[in-house]
C-alpha positions in Angstrom: 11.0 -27.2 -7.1 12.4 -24.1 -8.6 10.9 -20.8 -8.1 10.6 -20.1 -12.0 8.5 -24.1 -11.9 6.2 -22.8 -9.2 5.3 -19.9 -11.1 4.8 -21.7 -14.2 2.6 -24.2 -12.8 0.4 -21.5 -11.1 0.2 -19.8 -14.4 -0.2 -22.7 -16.3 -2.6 -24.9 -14.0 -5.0 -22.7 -12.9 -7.4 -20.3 -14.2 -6.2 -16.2 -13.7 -8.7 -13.9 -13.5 -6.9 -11.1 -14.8 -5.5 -12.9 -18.2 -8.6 -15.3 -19.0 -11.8 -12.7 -18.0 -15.0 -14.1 -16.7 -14.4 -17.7 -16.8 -12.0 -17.4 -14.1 -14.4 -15.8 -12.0 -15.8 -18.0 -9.1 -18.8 -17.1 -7.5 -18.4 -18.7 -4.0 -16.0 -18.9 -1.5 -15.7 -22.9 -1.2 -12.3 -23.5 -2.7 -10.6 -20.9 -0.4 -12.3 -22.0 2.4 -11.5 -25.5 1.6 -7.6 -24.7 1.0 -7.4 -21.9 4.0 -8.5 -24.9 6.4 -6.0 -27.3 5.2 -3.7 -24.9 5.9 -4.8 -24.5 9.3 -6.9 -21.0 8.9 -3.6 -19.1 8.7 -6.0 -15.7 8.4 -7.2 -16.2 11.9 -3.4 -15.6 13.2 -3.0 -12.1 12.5 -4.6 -9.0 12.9 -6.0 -6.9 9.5 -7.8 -4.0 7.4 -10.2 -5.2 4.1 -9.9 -2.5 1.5 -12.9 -2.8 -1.2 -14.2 -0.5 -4.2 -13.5 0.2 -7.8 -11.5 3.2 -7.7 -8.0 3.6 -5.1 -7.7 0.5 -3.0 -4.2 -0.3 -4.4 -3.3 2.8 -3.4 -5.3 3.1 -0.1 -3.7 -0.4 0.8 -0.1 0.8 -0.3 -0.7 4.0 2.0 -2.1 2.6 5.0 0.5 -0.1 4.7 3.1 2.9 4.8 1.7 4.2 7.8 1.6 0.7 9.9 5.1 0.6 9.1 6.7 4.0 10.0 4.6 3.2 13.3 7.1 0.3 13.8 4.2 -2.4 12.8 5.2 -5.5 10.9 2.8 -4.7 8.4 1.8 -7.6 5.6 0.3 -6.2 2.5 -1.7 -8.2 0.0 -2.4 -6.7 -3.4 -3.6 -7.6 -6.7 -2.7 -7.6 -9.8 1.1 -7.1 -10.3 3.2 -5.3 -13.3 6.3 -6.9 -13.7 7.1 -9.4 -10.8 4.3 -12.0 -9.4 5.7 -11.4 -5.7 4.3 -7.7 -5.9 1.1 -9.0 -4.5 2.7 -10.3 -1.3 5.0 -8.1 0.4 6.4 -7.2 4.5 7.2 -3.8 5.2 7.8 -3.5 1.4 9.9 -6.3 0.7 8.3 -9.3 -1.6 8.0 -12.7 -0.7 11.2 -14.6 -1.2 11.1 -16.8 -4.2 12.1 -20.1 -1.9 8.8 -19.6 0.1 6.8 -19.5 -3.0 8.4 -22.5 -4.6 8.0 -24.7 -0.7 4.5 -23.3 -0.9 3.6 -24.5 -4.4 5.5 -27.9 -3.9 4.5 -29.0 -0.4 0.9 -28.6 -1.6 0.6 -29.4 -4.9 -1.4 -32.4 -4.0 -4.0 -30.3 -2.2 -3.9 -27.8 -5.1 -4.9 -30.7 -7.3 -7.4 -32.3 -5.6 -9.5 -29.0 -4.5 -8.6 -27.0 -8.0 -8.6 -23.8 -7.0 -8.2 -20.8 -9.3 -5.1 -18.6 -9.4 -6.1 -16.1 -7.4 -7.7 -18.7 -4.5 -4.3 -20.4 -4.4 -2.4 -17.1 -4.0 -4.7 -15.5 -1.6 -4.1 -19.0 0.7 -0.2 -18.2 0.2 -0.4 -14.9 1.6 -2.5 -15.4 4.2 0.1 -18.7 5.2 3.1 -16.5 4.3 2.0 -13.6 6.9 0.9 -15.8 9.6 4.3 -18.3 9.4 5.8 -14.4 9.7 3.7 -13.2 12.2 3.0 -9.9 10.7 1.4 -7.6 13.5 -1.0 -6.4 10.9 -1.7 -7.1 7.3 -3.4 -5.0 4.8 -5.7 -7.0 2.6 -6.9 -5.5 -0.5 -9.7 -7.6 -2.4 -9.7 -8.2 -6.2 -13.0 -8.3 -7.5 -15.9 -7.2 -6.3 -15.9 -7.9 -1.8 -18.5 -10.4 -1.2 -17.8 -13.2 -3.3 -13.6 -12.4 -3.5 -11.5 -14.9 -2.1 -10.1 -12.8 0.3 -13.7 -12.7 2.1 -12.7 -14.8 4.9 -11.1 -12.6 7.2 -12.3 -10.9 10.1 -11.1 -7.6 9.7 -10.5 -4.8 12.7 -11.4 -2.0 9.9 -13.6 -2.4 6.4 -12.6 0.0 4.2 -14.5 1.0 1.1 -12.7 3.4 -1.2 -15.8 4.4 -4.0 -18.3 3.1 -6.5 -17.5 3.5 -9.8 -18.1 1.6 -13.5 -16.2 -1.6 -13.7 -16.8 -5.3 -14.3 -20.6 -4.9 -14.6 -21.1 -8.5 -16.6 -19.8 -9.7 -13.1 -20.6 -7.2 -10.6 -24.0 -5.9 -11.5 -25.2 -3.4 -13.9 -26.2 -0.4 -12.0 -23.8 1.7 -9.3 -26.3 -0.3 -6.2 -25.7 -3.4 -7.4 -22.3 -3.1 -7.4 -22.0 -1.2 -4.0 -23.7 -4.2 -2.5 -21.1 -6.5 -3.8 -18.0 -4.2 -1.9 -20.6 -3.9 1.1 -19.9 -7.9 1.2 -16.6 -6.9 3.8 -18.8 -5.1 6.1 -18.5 -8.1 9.3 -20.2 -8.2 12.2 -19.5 -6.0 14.8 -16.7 -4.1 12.4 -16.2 -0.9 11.8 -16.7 0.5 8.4 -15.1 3.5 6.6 -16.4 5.0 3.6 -14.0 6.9 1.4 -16.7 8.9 -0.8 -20.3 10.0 0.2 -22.3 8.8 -3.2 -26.1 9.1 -2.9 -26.7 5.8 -4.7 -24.2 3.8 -2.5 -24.2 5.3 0.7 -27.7 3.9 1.4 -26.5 0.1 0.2 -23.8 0.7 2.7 -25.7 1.6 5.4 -28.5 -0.9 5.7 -25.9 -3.6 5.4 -23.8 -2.0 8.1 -27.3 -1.9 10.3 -27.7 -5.5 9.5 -24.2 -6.4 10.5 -24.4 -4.7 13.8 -21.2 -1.9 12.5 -20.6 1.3 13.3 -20.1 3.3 9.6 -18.0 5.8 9.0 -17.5 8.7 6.6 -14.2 10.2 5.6 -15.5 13.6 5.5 -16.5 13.7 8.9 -13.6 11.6 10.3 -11.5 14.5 8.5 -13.5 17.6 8.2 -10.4 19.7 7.9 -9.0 18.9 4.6 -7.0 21.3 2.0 -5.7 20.8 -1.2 -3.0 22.6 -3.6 -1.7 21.4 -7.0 0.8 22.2 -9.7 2.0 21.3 -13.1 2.7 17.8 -11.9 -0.4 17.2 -10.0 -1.0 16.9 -6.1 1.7 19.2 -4.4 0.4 19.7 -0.9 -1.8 18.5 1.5 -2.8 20.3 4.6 -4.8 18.7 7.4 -6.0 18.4 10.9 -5.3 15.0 12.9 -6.0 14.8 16.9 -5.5 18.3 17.0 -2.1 19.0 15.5 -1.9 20.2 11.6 -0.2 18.3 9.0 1.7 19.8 6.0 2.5 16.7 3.9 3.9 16.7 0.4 2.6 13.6 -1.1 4.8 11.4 -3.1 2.2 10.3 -5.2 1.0 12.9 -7.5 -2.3 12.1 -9.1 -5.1 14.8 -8.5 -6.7 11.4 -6.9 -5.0 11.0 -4.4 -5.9 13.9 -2.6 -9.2 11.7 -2.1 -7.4 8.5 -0.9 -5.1 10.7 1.2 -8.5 11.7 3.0 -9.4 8.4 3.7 -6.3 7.2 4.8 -6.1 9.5 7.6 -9.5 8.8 8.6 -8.5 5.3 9.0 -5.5 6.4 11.1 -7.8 8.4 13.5 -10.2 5.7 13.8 -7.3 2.9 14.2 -5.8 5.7 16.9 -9.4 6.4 18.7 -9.7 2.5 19.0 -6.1 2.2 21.0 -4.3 0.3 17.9 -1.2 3.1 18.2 -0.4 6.2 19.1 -0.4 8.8 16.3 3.3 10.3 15.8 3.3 13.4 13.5 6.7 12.5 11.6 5.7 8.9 11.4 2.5 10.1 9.3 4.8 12.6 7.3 7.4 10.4 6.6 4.6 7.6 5.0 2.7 10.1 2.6 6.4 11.2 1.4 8.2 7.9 1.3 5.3 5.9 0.2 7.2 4.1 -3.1 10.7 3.2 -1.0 8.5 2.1 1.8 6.6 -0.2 0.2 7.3 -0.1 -3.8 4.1 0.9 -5.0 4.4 1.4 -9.1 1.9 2.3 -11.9 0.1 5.2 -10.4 1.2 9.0 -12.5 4.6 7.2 -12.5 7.3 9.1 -14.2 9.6 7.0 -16.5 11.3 9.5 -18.5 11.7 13.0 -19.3 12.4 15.4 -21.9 10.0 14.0 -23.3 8.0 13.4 -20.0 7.1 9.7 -20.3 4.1 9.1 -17.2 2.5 5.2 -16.7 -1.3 6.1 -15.2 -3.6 2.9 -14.8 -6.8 4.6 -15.5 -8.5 2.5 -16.9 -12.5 2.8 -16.2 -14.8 5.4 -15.8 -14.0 7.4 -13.2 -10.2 6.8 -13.1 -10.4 8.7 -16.7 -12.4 11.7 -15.3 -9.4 12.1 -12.5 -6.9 11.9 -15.9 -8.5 14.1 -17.7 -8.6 17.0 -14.8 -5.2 16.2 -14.4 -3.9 16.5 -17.9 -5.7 20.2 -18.4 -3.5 21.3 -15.1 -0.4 20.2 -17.1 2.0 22.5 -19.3 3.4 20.7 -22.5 3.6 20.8 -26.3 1.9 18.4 -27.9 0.0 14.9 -26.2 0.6 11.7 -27.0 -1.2 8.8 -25.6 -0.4 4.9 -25.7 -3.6 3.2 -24.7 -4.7 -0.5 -24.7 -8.0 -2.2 -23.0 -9.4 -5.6 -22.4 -12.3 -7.1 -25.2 -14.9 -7.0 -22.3 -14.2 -2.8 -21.6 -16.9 -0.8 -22.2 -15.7 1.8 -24.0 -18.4 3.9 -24.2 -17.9 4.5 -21.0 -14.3 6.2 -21.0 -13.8 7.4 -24.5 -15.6 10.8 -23.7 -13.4 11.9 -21.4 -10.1 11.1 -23.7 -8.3 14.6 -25.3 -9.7 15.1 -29.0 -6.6 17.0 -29.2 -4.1 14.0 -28.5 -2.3 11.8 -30.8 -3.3 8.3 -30.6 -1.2 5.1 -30.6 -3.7 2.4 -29.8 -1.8 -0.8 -28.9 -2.3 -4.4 -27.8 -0.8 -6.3 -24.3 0.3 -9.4 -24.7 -2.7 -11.3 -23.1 -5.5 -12.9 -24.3 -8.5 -10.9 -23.2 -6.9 -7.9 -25.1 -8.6 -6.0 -27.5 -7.6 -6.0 -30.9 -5.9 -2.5 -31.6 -7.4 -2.2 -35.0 -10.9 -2.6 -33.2 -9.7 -0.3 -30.7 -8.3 2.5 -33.1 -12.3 2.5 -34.7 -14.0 2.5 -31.7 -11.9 5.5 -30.7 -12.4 7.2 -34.3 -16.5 7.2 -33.2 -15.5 9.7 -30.5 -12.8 11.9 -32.5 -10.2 10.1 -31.1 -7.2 9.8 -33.9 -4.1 7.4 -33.9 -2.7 4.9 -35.3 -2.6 0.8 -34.2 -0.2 -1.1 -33.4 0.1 -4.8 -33.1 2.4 -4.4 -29.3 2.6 -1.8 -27.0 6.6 -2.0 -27.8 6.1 -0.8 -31.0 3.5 1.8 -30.1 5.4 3.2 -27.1 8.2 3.5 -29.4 7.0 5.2 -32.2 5.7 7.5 -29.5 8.8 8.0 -28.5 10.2 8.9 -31.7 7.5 11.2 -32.8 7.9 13.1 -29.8 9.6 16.4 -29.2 11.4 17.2 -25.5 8.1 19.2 -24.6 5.9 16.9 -25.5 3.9 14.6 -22.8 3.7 11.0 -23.6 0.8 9.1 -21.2 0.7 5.7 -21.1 -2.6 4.5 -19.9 -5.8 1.8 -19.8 -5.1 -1.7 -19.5 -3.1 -2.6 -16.3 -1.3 -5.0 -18.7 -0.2 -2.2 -21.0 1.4 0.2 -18.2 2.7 -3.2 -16.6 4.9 -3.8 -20.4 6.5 -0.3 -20.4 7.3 -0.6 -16.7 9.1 -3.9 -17.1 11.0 -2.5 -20.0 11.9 0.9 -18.0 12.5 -2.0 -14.6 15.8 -1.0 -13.1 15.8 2.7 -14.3 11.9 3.8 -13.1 11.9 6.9 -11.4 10.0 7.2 -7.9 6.7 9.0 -8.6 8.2 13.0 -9.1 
């Protein structure tokens, strides 16, 4: 089987999540159980850290994974969803799964596929757990998709739960108040695991802590892991980071550049110290430096305040709830240009309502539409916006939108591409070959 076959028949035979909505969503973990033990439990034969919440998980996972690997660990690293190549969500110390391992994967058991019918993010969980163990990664970073108790990746035995924030997002699945959906991410928290919280919320923190009592875990709070913990920006966002770790400061200049970093920064060297206090590694200083600066070459992380172009600046942000627009919107009133311009797209089931307020009255609008199913019509999108004194135009594609950005636009200008995953993920694949690291 070819590798382009094996991806069509995993996009064509089973239900995705990310393009279909809700009806992809399975609330039990029986298929990947089921599939995970045909395949011989390949996520008992590694060591790894579950990273859960709304908000900073891809990048937390991206981060830690950096770390692992400057401290000369074979580090796996499973994420979800991808931009522009499928093999995104499975990569080794940055380099994707070779396309012949997919395609022996998909064809060795596509009997077992068919018989047990599992959805497309089941069946690509069971390939990364089978890819890192046949490679016998020393550690794998596991980030889950949706939610924590129910998501497929659920199965594992973590050494470290790690749960980023509590935010807005998916509530028809996840629950419709900030609890209910903390106690679906408090699903990681094992027995006898340790568990590290990223942000101190007084609605969640509780959720958090009577499962952790229930589950026999030690909890953990990034502020107090890292007390010491100073921040500087400029006209691109996050320019320096200055912490304590075991005693010796830290002057780090962050590769990634979103204001919301600083945050996951934090809680990635919490993790470290706690990974360090519990013998995993020794902590060296340059090894730490080097992973917070090299972050995109080390392991190709993309789509977070990712500069395409300049003059005018072109930036791909995947903001696309509630609080991931707050973070934009501080970050936009530290910036210096001419005039805004902002290519936007969202899913039908967004609730817009929810991230419209916190959009720049002063902007100029192209409201667009990805080339999935569950996206929103960019008519509807362009009156919903109009409700909140958001003005624009639609446009039937992001091409066209991004382009007539593009045209309108003056070298000063700013031009933010933004929302939908699937939106940023179309200008990246058309900017693929010429994407600048984050600046």
């Amino acid at each position: 089987m070819k590798y382009s076959e094996a991806i069509q028949y995993m996009f064509d035979a089973l239900p995705m999540f990310h393009r279909q909505g809700a009806t992809a969503y399975k609330k039990d973990l029986t298929n990947i159980q089921k599939l995970c033990e045909a395949l011989g439990n390949p996520q008992t034969h590694f060591k790894c850290l579950h990273i859960a919440g709304t908000n900073g998980k891809g990048s937390v996972s991206h981060m830690l994974s950096a770390v692992l690997q400057t401290h000369g660990f074979k580090t796996g690293l499973y994420i979800s969803p991808h931009y522009i190549d499928f093999r995104e969500r499975i990569k080794i110390n940055g380099q994707y799964i070779p396309r012949s391992y997919v395609s022996r994967f998909i064809e060795a058991n596509k009997e077992l596929l068919e018989i047990i019918k599992p959805s497309f993010f089941e069946m690509t969980v069971a390939l990364a757990f089978k890819y890192f163990a046949d490679q016998k990664v020393d550690l794998a970073v596991i980030e889950t998709g949706l939610g924590g108790r129910l998501d497929s990746t659920n199965i594992i035995n973590p050494i470290l739960s790690i749960i980023t924030n509590i935010s807005w997002d998916h509530s028809d699945m996840l629950g419709d108040t900030l609890e209910k959906i903390a106690f679906e991410k408090a699903g990681i928290i094992k027995s006898n695991t340790l568990v590290l919280i990223g942000r101190n919320q007084e609605e969640c923190l509780p959720v958090f802590h009577k499962k952790a009592i229930e589950m026999d875990s030690e909890l953990f709070l990034a502020e107090k892991v890292i007390p010491d913990f100073e921040t500087t920006f400029d006209a691109f966002g996050l320019k320096e980071i200055i912490t304590t770790l075991n005693g010796k400061t830290y002057d780090i200049r962050p590769q990634l550049k979103g204001i919301y970093q600083a945050e996951n920064i934090r809680l990635v060297c919490a993790a470290v110290k706690i990974l360090h206090d519990i013998k995993l590694f020794e902590i060296n200083q340059e090894a730490i430096r080097k992973a917070f600066e090299q972050v995109t070459s080390l392991t190709r992380i993309m789509g977070r305040w990712q500069i395409v172009s300049m003059k005018p600046l072109l930036v791909c942000e995947s903001a696309h709830n509630e609080d991931g627009i707050k973070f934009l919107e501080k970050q936009l009133q530290n910036m210096s240009y001419h005039k805004l311009h902002i290519v936007c797209g969202f899913v039908k089931e967004k609730d817009l309502s929810k991230v419209f307020p916190y959009f720049p009255k002063h902007a100029r609008y192209y409201f667009v539409k990805a080339k999935i199913p569950r996206a929103l019509d960019a008519d509807i999108l362009k009156e919903k916006a109009s409700e909140f004194g958001l003005d624009g135009k639609a446009y039937t594609s992001v091409r066209r939108g991004l382009s007539q950005a593009i045209k309108t636009a003056e070298p000063e200008d700013l031009i933010l591409v933004t929302g939908s995953v699937f939106v940023v993920a179309e200008v990246l694949e058309k900017y693929n070959g010429s994407v600048r690291n984050q600046l």
